[in-house]
N, C-alpha and C positions, 0 to 999 in steps of 0.2 A: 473629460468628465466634468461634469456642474457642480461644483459645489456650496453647498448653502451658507448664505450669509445671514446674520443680522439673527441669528437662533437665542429662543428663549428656552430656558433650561429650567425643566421644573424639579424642585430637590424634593428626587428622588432617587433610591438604588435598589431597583428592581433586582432578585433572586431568581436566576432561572435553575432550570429544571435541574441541573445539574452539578453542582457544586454543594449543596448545601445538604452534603448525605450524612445521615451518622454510622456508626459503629464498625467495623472494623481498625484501620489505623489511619482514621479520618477525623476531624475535629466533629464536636458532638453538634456544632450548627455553626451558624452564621449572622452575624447581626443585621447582615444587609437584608432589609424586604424586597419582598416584588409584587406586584399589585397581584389582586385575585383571581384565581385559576377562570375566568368569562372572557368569551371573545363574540361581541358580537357592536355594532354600526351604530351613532350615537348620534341621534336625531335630535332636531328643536324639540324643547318641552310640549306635548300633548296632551288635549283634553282629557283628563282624567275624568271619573265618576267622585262629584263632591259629593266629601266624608265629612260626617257633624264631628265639630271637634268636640275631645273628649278632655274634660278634668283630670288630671291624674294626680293633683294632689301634692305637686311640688316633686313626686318621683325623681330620684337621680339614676340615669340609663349610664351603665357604666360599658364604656366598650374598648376590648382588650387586645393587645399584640405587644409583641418584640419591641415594637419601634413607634415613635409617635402618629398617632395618625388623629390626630387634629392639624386641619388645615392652616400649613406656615403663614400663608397671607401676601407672601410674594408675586402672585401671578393671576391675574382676572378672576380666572376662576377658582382660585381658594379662594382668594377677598368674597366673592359673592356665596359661597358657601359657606364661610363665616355668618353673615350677611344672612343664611338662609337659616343654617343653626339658633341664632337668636333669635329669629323670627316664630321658629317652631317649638322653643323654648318653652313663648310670651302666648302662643297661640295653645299649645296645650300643658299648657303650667308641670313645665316637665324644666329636667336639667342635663344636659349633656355630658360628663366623664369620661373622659379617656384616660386609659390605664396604660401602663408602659413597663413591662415586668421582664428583664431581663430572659435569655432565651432558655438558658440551664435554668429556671427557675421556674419557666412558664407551665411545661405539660404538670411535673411534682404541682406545683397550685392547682391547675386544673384538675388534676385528679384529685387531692383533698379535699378538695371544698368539695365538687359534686359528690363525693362519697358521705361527706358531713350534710347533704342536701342545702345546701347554700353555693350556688355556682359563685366564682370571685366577679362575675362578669356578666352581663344581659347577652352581648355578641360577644363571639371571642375569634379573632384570628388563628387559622390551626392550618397545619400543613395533612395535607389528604394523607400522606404516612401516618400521620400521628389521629386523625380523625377515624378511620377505619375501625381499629379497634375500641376506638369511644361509640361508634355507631354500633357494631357488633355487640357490646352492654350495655346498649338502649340508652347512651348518654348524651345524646342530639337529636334535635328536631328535624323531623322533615320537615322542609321549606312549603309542602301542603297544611302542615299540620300549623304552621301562623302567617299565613298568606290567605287573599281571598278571593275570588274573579276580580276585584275593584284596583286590587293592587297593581302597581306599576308591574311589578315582574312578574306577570301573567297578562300582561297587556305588550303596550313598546318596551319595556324591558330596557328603557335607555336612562334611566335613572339605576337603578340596578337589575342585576340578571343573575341568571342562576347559573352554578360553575356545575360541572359535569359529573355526571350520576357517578355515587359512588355506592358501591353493596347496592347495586340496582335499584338505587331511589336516587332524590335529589334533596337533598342536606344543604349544598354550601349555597350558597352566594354573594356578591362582589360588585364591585365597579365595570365597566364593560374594559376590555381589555385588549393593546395590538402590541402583539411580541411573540418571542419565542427561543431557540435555540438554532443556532448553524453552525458551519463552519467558517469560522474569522480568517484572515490572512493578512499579513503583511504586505502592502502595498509597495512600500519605498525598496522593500527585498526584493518583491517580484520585478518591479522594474530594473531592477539594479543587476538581477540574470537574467534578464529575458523571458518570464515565463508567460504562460497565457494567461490574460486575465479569469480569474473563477468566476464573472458576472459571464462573461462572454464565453465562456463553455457551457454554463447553463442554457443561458437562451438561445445556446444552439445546439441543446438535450445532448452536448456530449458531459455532461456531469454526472459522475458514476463512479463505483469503486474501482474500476479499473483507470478512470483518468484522476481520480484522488491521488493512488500510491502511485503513477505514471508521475504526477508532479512532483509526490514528495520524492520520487529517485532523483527527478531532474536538480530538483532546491539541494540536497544532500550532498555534500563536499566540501573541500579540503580550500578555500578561498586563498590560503598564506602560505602552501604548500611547504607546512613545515611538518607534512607527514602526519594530520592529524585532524578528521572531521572538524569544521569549526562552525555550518550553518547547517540545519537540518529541517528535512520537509515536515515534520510535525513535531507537538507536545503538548503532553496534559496528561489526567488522572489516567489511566488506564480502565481502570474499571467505568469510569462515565465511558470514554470510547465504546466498547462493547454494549451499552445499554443503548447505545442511540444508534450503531450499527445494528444491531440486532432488531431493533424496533421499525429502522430505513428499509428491515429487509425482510418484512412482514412478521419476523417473532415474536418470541417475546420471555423474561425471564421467571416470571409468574403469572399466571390469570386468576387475580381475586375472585371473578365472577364465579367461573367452575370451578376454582378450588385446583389447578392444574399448574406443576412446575413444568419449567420450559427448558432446563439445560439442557434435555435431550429432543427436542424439536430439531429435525435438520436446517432451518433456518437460523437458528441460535448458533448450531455448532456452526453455521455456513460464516458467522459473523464472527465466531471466535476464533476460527481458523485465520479469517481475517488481519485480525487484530496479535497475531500471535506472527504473521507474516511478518505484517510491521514491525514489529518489533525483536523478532530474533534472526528473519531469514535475509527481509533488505536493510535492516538495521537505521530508519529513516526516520527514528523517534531520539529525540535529545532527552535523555533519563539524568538531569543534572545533578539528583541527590543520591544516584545510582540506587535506589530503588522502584523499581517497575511499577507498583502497584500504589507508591506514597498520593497521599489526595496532595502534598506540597506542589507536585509539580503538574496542578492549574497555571501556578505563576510563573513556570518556566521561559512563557513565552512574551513575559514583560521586558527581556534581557536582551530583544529586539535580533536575535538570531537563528529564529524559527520561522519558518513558510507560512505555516495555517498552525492552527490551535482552535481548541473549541472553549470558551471562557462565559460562565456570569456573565451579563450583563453590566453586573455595579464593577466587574473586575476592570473595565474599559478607559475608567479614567486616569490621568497625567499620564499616557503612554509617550512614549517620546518616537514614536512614527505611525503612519496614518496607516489606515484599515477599510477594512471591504469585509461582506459578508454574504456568504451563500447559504442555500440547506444543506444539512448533513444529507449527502450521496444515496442517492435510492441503491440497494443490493440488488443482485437479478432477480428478487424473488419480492421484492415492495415495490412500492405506488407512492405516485404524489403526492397522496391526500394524506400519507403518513410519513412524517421524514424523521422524526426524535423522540425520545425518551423526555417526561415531564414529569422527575423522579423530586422535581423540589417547587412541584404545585400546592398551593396555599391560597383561601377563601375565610370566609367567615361564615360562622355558625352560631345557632341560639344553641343555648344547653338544657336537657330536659330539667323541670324545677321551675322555670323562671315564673314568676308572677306574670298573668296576663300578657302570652310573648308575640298573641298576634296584635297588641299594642305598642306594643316597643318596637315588632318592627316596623309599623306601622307610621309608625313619628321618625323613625331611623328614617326611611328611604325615603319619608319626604323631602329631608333634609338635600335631597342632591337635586331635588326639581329646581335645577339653576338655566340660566340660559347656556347653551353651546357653545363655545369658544375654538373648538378648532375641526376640521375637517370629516376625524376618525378617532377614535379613542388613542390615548397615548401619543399622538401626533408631537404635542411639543418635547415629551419627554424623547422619543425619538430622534427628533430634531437636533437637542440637547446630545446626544451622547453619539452621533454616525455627523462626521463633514461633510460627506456625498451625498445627494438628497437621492442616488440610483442604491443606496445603502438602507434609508428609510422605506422607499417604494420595495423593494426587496422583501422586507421584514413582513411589512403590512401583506404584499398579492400572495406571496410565496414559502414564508415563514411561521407566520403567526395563522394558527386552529390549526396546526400541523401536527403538533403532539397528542403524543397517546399516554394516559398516567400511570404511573410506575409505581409500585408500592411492596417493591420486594423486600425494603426494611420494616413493613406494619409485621412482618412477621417474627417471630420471635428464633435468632440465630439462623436466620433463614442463609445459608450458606454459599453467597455472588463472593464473596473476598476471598472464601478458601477455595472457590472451585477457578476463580484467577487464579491463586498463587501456583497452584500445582502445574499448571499449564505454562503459565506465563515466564514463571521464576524458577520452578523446579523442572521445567521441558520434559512433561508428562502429556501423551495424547490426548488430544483434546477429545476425542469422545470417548474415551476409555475414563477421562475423567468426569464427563456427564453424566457416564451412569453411575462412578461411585457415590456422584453426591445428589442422586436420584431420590434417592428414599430420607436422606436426609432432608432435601427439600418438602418432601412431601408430608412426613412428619412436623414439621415447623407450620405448613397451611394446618393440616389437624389442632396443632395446638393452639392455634389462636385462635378459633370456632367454639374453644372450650371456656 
């Protein structure tokens, strides 16, 4: 395998879809971001329709998230969007702010403020769980409502683009975007037993759930044979597992759109049953903190004695052996064009209130009309974080616009943790337990409609 040299690393730590869940016995976020839920092809700058520019009076546009996101300056393309920023400053007598509000801090402000009618923020970074029900009380803009045919994101869309309909409209938008969610593996493991590589199972469509658990039996054993498992073919959250199997295998655990829980979809239960294999019947999952369902053991597999693992993105770095990455395994019942769960997708949104917001975004997105610096969106950050450049090609043809968005926590106790535990930890039928927590699901979509 080739692997790349001379990689520029852009600081960043991208949040993928799945690690970064709250509420049950999960931490309530993450500090790491991940650029905005857009994925589309990122052209040289093009002819726009020139816009007279507008006075604003010294305006301060204040724009919001977890993490900073003003341009560090380290790498071409910040430096000229720096570069662009000033420019657009001086051109419409405006000022730029970025706000930086810790994460347990961020939705409590968001909500205050909008309810005082004063947003804390012009844009504000929001994760599509937490966005939903700010959309549902009319508390963000449609991207129609300050957009206009002129604008870039209804033209090339390569300055920014619009992230994917939520409550059947389109709210967010973001930077263009190439990433997503797979399954990671252990390279130096694999060769170390002999196993087949997972790039070279795919591209020869034998990558599936039956040669997923087929590997993790084969990785699973007793290496010191002092009588006692010591590498195992898989690890991580449990409950992420079932979201992205369930979603590989056309389910799903909620449908926002119609208002419809999914524990009892036979494609759900087909993934739980799954998932419950793994871990009770071929015993091929390392539970290091000896609890099944803890969100701790994402990091199980930093301990360099696990096969595959499904991990963050920002989880990737100082690993101490090299890595490869697939899509999460289609079920008999999914398709390629869906392989994961995008349960910690996140864009940006204007808040309703904002003074003149088809202005602001207006001078916002001009700011990224910079030249093109790499290939395809995310290019160097990819670069930066995979050795194997068959690891970035991966991500980008095969990976990334793979996901489908996940929003079983916008709902209020919406019941994914307890209808694990019972199955998982208490070895309760798994669809005997889908219809218990049937109507409880479906109570929790009512409530948030209210």
């Amino acid at each position: 395998m080739r692997k790349i040299q001379g990689l520029s690393v852009l600081v960043l730590c991208l949040m993928m879809v799945l690690t970064a869940c709250s509420g049950g016995n999960t931490p309530s976020a993450t500090n790491a971001p991940k650029e905005n839920a857009v994925n589309k092809a990122t052209d040289a700058p093009s002819e726009e329709p020139v816009q007279e520019a507008v006075d604003m009076g010294g305006r301060v546009i204040k724009v919001a998230s977890w993490w900073d996101l003003k341009p560090a300056g380290n790498t071409t393309s910040e430096k000229a969007r720096l570069a662009k920023i000033e420019e657009v400053e001086k051109k419409y007598n405006v000022k730029f702010e970025f706000v930086n509000v810790p994460f347990e801090e961020y939705m409590p402000k968001f909500t205050a403020t909008i309810l005082a009618g004063e947003p804390f923020a012009d844009i504000v970074q929001m994760e599509y769980k937490a966005a939903l029900p700010a959309i549902l009380k009319g508390q963000l803009l449609k991207v129609s409502e300050f957009t206009t045919a002129a604008s870039n994101i209804n033209n090339e869309a390569n300055w920014l683009a619009k992230g994917a309909p939520i409550a059947g409209d389109e709210y967010a938008f973001g930077t263009p975007f190439t990433g997503g969610v797979g399954i990671h593996y252990n390279r130096d493991l694999f060769k170390k037993q002999g196993l087949p590589d997972l790039q070279e199972l795919y591209t020869s469509g034998q990558w599936n759930w039956d040669k997923f658990m087929e590997v993790a039996k084969q990785a699973t054993k007793d290496t010191d044979n002092d009588g006692k498992i010591d590498v195992y073919g898989y690890s991580g959250w449990a409950i992420d597992l079932f979201r992205h199997l369930a979603t590989s295998n056309g389910g799903f655990i909620v449908d926002e759109g119609s208002g419809t829980q999914g524990f009892t979809d036979p494609r759900t239960i087909e993934a739980a049953e799954f998932v419950n294999r793994m871990y009770n019947v071929e015993n091929v999952v390392n539970v290091k903190t000896g609890n099944k369902t803890n969100w701790e053991e994402s990091n199980t597999f930093k301990d360099g004695n696990v096969a595959m693992f499904i991990a963050a993105q920002w989880q990737l770095g100082d690993l101490t052996f090299d890595i490869g990455v697939v899509p999460v395994p289609n079920g008999p019942q999914g398709t390629p064009d869906v392989t994961y769960a995008d349960n910690a997708a996140n864009a940006q949104f204007i808040p309703k209130g904002i003074k003149d917001a088809d202005l602001v975004y207006r001078v916002y997105e001009e700011t990224f009309d910079i030249p093109a610096t790499e290939d395809f969106p995310s290019q160097e950050w990819l670069e930066g974080m995979y050795t194997h450049e068959e690891d970035v090609i991966m991500t980008r043809d095969h990976i990334s616009g793979t996901g489908r968005i996940l929003l079983d926590d916008s709902f209020p106790e919406y019941p994914t943790y307890a209808f694990m535990e019972d199955f998982l930890v208490n070895n309760q039928s798994v669809t005997a337990t889908a219809e218990k927590y049937k109507p409880l699901a479906e109570a929790s979509i009512a409530k948030l409609g209210k």
